[in-house]
Backbone bond lengths (Angstrom), bond angles and torsions (degrees), N, CA, C in turn:
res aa  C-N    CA-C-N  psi(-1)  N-CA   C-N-CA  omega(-1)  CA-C   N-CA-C  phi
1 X - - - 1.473 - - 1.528 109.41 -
2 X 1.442 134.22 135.31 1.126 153.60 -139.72 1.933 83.26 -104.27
3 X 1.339 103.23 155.85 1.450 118.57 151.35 1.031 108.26 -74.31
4 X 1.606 109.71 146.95 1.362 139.18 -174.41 1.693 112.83 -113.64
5 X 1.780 104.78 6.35 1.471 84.84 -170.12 1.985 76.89 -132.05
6 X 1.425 100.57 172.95 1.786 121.37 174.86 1.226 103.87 -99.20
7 X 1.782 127.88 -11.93 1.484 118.71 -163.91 1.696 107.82 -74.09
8 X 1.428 110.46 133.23 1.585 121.35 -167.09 1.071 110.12 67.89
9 X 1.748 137.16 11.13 1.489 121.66 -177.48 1.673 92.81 -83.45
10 X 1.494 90.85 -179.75 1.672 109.54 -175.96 1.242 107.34 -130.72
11 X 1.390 121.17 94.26 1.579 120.06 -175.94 1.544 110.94 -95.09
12 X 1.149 112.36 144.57 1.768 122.88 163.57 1.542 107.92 -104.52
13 X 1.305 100.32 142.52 1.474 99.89 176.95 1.307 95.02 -147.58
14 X 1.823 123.85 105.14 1.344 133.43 159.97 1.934 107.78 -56.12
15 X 1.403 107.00 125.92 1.475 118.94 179.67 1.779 113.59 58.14
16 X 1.675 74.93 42.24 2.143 75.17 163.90 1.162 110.96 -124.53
17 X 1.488 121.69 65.99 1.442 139.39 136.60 1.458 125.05 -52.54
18 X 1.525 103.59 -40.36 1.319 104.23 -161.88 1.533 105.26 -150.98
19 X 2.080 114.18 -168.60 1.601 102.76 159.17 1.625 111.45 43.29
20 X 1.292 114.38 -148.47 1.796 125.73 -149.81 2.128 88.08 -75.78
21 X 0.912 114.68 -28.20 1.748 110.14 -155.58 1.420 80.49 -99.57
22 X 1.272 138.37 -28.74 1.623 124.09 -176.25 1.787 102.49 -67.70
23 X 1.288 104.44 -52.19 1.002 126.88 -176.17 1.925 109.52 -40.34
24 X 1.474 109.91 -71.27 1.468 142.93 -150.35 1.982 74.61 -66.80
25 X 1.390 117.43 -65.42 1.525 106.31 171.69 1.827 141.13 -50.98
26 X 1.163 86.58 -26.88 1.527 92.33 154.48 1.828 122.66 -53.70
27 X 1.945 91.47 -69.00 1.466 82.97 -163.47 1.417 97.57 -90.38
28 X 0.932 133.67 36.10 1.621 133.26 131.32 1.105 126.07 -50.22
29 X 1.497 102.84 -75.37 1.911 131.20 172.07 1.635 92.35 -43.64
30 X 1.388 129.66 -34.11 1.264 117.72 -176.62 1.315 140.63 -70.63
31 X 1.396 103.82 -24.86 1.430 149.18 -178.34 1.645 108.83 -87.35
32 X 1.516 118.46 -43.35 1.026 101.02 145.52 1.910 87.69 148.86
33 X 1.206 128.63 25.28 1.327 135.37 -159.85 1.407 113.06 -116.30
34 X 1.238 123.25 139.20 1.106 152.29 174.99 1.733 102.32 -66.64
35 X 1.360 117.14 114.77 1.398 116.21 179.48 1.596 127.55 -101.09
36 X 1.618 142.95 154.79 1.238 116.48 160.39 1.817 96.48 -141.04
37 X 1.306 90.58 116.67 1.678 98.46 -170.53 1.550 101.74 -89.33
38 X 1.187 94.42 123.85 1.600 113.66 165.68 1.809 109.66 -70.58
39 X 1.282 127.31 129.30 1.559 111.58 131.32 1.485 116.58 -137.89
40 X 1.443 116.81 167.33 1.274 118.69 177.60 1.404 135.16 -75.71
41 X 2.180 117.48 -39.20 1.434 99.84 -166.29 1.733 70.14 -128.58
42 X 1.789 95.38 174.65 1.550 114.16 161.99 1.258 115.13 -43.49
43 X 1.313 116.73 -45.76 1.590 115.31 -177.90 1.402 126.95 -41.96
44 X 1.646 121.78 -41.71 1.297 142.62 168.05 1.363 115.43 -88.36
45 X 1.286 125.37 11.30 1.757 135.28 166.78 1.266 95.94 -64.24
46 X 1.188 152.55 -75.76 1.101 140.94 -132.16 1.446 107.04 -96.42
47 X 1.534 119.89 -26.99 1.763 117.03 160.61 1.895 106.74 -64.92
48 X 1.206 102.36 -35.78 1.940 105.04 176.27 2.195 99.13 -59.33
49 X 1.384 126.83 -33.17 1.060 100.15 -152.92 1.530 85.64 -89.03
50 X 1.283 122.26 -31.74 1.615 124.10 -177.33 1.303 108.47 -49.48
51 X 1.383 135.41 -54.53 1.208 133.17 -167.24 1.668 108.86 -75.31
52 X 1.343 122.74 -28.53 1.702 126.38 174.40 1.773 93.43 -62.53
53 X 1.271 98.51 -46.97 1.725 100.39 -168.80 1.378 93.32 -65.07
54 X 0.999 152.51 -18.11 2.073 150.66 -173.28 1.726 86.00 -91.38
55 X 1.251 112.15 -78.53 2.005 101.67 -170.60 1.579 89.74 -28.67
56 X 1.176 128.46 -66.35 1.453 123.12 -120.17 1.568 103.05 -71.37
57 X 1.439 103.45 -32.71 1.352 119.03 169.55 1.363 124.69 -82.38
58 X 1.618 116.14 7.02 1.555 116.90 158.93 1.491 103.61 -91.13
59 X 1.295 102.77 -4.88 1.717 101.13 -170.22 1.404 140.67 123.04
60 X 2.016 86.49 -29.02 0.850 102.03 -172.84 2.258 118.94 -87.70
61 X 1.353 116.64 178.29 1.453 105.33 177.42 1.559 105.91 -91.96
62 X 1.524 111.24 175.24 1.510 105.56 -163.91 1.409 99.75 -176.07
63 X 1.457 123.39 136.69 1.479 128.99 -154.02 1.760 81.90 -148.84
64 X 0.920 106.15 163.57 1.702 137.64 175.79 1.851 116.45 -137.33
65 X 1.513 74.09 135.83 1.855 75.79 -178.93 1.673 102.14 -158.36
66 X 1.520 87.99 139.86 1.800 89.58 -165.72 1.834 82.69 -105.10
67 X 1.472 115.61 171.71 0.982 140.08 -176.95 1.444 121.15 162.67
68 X 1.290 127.49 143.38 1.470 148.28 146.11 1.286 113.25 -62.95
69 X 1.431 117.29 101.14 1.319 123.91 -172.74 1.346 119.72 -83.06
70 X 1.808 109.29 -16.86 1.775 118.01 170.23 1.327 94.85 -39.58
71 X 1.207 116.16 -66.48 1.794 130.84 -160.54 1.213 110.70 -63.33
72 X 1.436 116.32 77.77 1.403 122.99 164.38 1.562 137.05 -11.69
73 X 1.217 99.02 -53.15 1.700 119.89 155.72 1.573 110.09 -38.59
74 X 1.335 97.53 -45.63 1.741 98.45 -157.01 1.783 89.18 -80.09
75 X 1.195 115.58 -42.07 1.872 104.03 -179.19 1.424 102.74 -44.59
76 X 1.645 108.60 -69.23 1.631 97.16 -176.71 1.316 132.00 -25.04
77 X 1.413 101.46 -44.00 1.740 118.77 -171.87 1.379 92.46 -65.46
78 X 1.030 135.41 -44.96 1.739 141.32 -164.43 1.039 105.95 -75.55
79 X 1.225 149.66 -48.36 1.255 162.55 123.51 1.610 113.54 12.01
80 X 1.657 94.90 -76.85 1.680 114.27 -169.20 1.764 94.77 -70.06
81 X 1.162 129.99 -42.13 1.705 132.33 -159.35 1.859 104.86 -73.44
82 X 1.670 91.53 -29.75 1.452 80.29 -171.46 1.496 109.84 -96.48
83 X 1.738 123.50 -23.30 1.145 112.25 155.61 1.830 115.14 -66.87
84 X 1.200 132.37 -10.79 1.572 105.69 164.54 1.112 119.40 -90.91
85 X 1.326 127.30 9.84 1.490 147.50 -179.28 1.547 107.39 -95.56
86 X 1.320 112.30 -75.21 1.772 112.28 154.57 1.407 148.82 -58.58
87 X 1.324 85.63 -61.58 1.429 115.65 160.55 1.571 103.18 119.60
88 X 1.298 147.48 -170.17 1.457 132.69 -140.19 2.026 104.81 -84.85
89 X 1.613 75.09 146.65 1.544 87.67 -158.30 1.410 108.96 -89.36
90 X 1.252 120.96 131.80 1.812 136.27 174.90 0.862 112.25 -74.90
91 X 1.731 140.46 -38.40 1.208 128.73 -135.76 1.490 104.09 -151.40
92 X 1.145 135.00 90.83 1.424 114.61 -175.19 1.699 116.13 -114.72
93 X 1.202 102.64 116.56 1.564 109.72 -171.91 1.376 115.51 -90.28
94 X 1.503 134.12 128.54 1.729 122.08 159.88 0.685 123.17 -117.67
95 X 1.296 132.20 117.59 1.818 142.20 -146.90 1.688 90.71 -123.75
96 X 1.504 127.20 14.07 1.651 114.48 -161.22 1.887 87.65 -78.69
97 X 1.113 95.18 -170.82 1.737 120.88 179.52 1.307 113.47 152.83
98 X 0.951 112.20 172.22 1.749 142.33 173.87 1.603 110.50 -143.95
99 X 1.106 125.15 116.71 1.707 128.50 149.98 1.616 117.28 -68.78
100 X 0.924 130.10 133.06 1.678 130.51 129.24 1.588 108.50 -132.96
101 X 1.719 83.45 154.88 1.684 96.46 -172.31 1.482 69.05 -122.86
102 X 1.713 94.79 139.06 1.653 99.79 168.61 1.401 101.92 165.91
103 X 1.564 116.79 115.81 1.584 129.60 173.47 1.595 104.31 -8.25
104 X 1.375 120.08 153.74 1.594 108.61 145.91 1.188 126.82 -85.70
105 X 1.670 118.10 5.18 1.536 136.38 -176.67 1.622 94.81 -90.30
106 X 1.279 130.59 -27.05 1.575 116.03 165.15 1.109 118.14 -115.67
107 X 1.431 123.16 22.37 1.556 121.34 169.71 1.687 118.58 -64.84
108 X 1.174 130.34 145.34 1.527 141.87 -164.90 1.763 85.81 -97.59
109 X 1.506 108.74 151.79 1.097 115.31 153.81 1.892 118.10 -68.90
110 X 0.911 98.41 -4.40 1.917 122.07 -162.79 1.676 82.34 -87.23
111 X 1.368 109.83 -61.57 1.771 93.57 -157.75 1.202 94.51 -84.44
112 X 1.387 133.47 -23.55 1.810 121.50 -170.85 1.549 95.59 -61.55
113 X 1.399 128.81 -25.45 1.636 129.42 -169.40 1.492 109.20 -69.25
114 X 1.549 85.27 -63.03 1.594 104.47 153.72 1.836 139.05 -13.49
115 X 1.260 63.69 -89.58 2.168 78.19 170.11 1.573 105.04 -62.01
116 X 1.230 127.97 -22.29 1.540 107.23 -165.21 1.651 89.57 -104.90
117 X 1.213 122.83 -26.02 1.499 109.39 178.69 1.862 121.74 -50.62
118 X 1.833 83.65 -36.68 1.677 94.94 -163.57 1.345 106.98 -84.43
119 X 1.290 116.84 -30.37 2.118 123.86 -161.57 1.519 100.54 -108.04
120 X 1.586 111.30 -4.68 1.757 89.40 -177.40 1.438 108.81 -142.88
121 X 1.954 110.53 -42.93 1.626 107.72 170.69 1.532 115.53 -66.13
122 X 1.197 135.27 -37.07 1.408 154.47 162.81 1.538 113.78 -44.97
123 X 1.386 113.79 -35.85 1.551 131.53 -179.34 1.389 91.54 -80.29
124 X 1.226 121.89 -58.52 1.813 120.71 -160.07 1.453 106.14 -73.83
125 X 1.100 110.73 -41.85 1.861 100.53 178.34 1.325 109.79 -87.06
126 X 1.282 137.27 -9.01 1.566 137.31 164.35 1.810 110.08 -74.66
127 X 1.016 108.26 -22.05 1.490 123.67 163.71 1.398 120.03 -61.56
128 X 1.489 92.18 -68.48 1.843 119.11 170.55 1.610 109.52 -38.42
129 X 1.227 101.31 -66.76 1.768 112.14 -172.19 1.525 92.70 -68.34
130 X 1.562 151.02 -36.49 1.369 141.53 -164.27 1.400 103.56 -62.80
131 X 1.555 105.56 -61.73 1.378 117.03 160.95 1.726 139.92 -26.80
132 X 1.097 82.75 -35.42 2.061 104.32 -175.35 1.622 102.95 -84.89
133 X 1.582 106.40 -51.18 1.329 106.77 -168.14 1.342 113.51 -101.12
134 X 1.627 134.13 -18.38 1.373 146.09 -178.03 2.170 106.70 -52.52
135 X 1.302 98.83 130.39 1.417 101.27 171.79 1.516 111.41 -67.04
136 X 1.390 102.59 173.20 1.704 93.82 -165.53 1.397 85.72 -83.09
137 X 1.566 108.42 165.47 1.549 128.56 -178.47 1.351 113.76 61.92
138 X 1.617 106.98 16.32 1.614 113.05 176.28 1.466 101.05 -81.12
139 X 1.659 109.30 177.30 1.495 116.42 -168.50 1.817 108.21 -128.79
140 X 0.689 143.26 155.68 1.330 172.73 158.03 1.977 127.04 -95.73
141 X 0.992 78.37 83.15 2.468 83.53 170.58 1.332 110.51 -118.80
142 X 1.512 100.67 125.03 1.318 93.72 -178.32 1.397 91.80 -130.03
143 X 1.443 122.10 134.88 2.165 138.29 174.94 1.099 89.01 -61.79
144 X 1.482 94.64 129.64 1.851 97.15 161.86 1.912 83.78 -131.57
145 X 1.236 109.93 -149.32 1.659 124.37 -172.72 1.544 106.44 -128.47
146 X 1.571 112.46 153.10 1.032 122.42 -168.35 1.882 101.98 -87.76
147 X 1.394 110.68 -14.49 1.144 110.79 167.65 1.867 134.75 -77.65
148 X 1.319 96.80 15.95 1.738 124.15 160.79 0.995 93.96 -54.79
149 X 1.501 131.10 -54.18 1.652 134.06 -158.23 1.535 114.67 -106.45
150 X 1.400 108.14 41.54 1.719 119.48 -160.38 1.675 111.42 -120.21
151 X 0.721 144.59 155.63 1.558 158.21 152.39 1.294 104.62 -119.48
152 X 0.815 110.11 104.70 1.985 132.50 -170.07 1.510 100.50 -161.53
153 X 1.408 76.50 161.20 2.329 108.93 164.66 1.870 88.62 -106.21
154 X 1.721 79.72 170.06 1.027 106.49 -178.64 1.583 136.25 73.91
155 X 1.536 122.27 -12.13 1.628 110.44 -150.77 1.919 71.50 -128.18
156 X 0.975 121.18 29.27 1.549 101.63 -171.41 1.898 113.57 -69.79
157 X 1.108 115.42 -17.47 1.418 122.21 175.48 1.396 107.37 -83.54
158 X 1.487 125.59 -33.47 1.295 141.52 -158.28 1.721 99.00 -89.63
159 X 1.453 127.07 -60.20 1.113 152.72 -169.09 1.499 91.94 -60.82
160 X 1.596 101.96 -74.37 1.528 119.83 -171.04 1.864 98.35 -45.10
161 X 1.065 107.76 -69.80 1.700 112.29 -170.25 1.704 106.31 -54.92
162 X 1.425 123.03 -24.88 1.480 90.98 160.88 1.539 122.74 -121.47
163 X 0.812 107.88 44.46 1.549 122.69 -175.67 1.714 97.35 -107.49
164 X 1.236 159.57 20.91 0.901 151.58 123.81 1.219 120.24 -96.48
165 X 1.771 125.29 21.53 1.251 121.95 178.35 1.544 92.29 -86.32
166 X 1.618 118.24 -31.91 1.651 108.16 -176.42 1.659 118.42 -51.30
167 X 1.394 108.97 -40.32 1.341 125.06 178.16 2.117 102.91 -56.59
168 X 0.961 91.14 -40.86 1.592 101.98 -173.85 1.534 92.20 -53.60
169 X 1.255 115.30 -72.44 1.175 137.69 179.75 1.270 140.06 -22.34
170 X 1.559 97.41 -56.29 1.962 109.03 160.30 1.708 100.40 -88.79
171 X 1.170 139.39 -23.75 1.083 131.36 -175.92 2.122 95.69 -54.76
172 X 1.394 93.95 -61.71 1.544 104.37 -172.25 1.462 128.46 -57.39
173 X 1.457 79.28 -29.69 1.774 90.66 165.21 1.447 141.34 -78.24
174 X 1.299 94.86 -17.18 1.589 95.58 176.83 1.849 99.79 -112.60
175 X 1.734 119.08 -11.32 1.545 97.90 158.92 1.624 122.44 -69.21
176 X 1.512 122.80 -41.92 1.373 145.51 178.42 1.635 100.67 -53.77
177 X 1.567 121.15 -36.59 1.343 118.66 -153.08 2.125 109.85 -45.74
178 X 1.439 91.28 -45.28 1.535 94.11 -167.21 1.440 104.74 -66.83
179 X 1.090 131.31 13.50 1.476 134.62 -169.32 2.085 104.62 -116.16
180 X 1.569 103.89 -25.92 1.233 106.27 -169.47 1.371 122.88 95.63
181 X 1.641 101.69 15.06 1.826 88.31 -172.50 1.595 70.68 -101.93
182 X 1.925 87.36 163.82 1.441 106.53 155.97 1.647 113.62 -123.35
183 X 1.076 117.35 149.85 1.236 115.81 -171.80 1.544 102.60 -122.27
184 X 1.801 124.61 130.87 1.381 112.28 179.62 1.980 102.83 -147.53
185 X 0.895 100.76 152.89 1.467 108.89 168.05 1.511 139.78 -93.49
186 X 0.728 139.47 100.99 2.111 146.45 -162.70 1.468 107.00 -95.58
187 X 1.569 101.14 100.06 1.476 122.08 -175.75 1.204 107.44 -76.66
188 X 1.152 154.73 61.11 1.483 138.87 -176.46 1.376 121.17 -87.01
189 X 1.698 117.37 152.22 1.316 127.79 -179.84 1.260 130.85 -60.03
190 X 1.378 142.02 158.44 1.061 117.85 -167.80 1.416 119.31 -59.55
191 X 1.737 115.63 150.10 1.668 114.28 -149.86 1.534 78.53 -100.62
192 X 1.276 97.53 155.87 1.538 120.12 175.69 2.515 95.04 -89.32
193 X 0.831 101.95 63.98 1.404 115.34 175.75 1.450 122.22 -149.61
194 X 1.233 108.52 149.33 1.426 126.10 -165.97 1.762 105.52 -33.81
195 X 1.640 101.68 -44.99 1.880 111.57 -173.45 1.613 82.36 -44.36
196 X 1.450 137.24 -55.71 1.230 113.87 -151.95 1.260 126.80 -66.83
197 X 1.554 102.16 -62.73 1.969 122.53 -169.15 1.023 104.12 -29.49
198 X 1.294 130.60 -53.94 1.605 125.80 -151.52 1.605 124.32 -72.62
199 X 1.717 104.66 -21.03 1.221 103.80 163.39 1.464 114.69 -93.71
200 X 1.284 134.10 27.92 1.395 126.02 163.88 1.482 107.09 -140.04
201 X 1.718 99.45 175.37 1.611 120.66 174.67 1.495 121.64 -92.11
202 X 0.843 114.02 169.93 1.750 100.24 -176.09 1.519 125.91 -56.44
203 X 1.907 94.23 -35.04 1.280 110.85 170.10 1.240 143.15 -67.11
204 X 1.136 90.94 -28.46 1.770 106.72 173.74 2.280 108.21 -88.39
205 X 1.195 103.86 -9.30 1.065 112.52 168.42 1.526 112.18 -68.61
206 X 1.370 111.45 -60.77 1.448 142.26 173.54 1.408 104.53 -30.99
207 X 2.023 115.63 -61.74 0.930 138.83 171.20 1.770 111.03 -50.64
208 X 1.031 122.60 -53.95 1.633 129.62 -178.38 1.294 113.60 -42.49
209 X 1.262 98.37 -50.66 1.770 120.32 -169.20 1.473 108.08 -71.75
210 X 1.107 122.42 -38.50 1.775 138.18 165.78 1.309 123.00 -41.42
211 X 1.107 80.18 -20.22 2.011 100.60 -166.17 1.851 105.92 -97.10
212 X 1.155 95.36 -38.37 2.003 103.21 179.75 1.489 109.01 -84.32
213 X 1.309 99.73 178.59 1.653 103.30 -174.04 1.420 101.97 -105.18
214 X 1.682 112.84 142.48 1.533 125.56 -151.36 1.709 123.34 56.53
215 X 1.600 109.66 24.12 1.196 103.65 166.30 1.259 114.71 56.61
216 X 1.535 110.98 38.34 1.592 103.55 -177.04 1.629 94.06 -142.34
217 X 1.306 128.51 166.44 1.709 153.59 -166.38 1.817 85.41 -91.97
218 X 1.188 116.88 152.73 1.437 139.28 150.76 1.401 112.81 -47.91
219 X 1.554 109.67 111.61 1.731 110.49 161.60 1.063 139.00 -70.64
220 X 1.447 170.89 -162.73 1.409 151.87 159.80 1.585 84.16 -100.01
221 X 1.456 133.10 -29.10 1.356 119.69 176.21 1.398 107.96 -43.13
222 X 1.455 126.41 -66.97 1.484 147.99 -169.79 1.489 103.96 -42.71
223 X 1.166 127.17 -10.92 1.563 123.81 -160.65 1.605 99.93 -141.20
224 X 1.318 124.14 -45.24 1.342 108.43 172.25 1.526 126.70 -53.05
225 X 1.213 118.40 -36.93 1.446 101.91 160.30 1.743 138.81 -97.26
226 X 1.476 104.65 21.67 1.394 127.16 133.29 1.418 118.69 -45.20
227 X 1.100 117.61 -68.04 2.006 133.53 -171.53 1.616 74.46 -70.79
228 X 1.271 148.15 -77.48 1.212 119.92 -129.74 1.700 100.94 -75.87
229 X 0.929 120.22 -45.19 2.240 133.39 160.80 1.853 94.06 -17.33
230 X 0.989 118.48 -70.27 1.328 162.64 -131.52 1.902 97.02 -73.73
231 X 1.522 102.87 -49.38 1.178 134.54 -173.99 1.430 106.76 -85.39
232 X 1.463 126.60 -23.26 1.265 140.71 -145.18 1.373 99.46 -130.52
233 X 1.348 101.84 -136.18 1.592 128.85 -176.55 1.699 108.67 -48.02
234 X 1.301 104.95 -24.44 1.490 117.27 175.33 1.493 128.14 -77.45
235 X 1.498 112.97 -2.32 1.636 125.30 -169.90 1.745 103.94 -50.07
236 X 1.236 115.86 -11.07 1.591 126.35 -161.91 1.063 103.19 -63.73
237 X 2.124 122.77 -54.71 1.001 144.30 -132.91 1.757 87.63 -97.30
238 X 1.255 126.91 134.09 1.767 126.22 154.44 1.311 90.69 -151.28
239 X 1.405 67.63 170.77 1.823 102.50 179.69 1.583 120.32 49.52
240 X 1.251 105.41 -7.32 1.803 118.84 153.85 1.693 107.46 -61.27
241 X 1.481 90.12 157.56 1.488 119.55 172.15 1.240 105.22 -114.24
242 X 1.370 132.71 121.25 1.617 137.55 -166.67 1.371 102.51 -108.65
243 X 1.381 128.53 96.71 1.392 138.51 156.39 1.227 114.01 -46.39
244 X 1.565 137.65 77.06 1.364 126.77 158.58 1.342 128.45 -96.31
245 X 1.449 122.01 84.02 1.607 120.80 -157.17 1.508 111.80 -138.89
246 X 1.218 117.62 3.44 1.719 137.73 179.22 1.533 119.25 72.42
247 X 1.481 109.44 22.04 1.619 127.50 166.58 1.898 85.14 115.41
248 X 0.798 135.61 -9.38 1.858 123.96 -178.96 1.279 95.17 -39.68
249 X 1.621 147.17 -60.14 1.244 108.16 -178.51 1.772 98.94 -159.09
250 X 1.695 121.32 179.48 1.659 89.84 -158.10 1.660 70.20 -165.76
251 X 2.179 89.37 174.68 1.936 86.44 178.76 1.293 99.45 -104.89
C-alpha cells in the first residue's frame, strides 16, 4: 500500500515555472514536499525563481533547473541534479507541451519535428529516466490533452504528438508495477492559459467553452489537485488516462 501523504516527499515537476506545473508545485510545497522545478528557456527563469521562492516559504526545499527536455541526455541530467539536490525522487510530474493549430496541408516538416520532439519524445524519456530513478511506490503524471478524445481539424501535430504518451503510459505501468510505481496521464480541457489563446479566434474560444460544464474553459485550479489525488490517495489508478475537462469530450 502506497503513502497517502506528500509530507517529506521529493517531487519533480518538468515545466513548473508557471500556469498548471507552477501551480501543481505550490500545493505540493503545501502538503508538505520538497520541490524541483524544471523550466526550459530564460523567458520562464524568473516565473521558475518565484515559484521555488513560494515552496520555500511553505517550508518546504526547492531547487530550479533549466533544460531542453527533447535532448534525452539533458532529462537524465535533470533527473541525476535534482536527486543530488533533494535526494531520490517520489513523484515526477510533466506538465511540458506545445500547441499548434494548423491544417496538415501547411504543416512544415520543421514543426511536425517540433511538436513531436516536445509532447511525445520528451514524454517517453522523462518516463524512462522517472522509472530508473523514482523510489519504489513512487508515481508518475504525465499532461496529455483532452483532445485524445476529439474529431477535429487542426490539432493533428498537437493531438498526434500526445496521443502516444497513453501508450507510454500503460507500457510503464505494468513494467514499474512490481516496484509500486503507478504511472497515469491527466487529459484536461482546454486550459484557460496563455499555452492556449494564441492558437485560436475569439470564436472558437466561445465555441470551447460551450462544450464544458458552466460554459467555461478548464482552470489549472480544476487539474492541479488531480496530479496531487493522483500522487496520493490515488496510487490505485495506473496506466489510465484521466479525462478532466468538465464533459468537453469523453470515450
Amino acid at each position: 500500500m502506497s503513502e497517502h501523504t506528500l509530507s517529506g516527499k521529493n517531487v519533480l515537476i518538468a515545466g513548473g515555472a508557471k500556469n498548471l506545473g507552477g501551480l501543481i508545485a505550490r500545493q505540493a510545497a503545501e502538503a508538505g514536499a520538497n520541490v524541483a522545478v524544471h523550466f526550459n528557456s530564460d523567458e520562464t527563469r524568473s516565473d521558475a525563481e518565484q515559484t521555488v521562492e513560494a515552496v520555500r516559504a511553505s517550508g518546504g526545499r526547492a531547487e530550479m533547473f533549466q533544460a531542453d527536455l527533447t535532448v534525452p541526455a539533458n532529462v537524465t541530467r535533470l533527473f541525476d541534479d535534482a536527486e543530488k539536490a533533494l535526494g531520490t525522487i517520489d513523484v515526477a510530474v510533466n506538465t511540458v507541451g506545445k500547441v499548434l493549430r494548423k491544417p496538415m496541408a501547411e504543416t512544415t516538416e520543421e514543426e511536425y519535428d517540433s511538436m513531436f520532439d516536445i509532447n511525445s519524445k520528451s514524454a517517453y524519456f522523462f518516463i524512462k529516466e522517472a522509472g530508473q530513478h523514482l523510489a519504489d511506490g513512487g508515481k508518475i503524471v504525465t499532461i496529455v490533452t483532452a483532445l485524445l478524445a476529439a474529431f477535429t481539424d487542426g490539432y493533428s501535430t498537437y493531438a498526434g504528438g500526445k496521443s502516444p504518451v497513453e501508450h507510454f503510459t500503460r507500457a510503464a505501468a505494468k513494467e514499474l508495477s512490481e516496484r509500486g510505481i503507478s504511472v497515469t496521464a491527466v487529459a484536461p480541457g482546454p486550459m484557460d492559459t496563455p499555452f492556449f489563446y494564441g492558437q485560436e479566434t475569439p470564436e472558437r474560444v466561445e465555441f470551447h467553452k460551450s462544450q464544458a460544464m458552466g460554459n467555461q474553459l478548464t482552470q489549472i485550479e480544476d487539474i492541479a489537485p488531480i496530479v496531487r489525488f493522483l500522487a496520493t490517495d490515488g496510487w490505485w489508478i495506473t496506466g489510465q488516462t484521466i479525462f478532466a475537462n468538465g464533459g468537453y469530450t469523453t470515450r
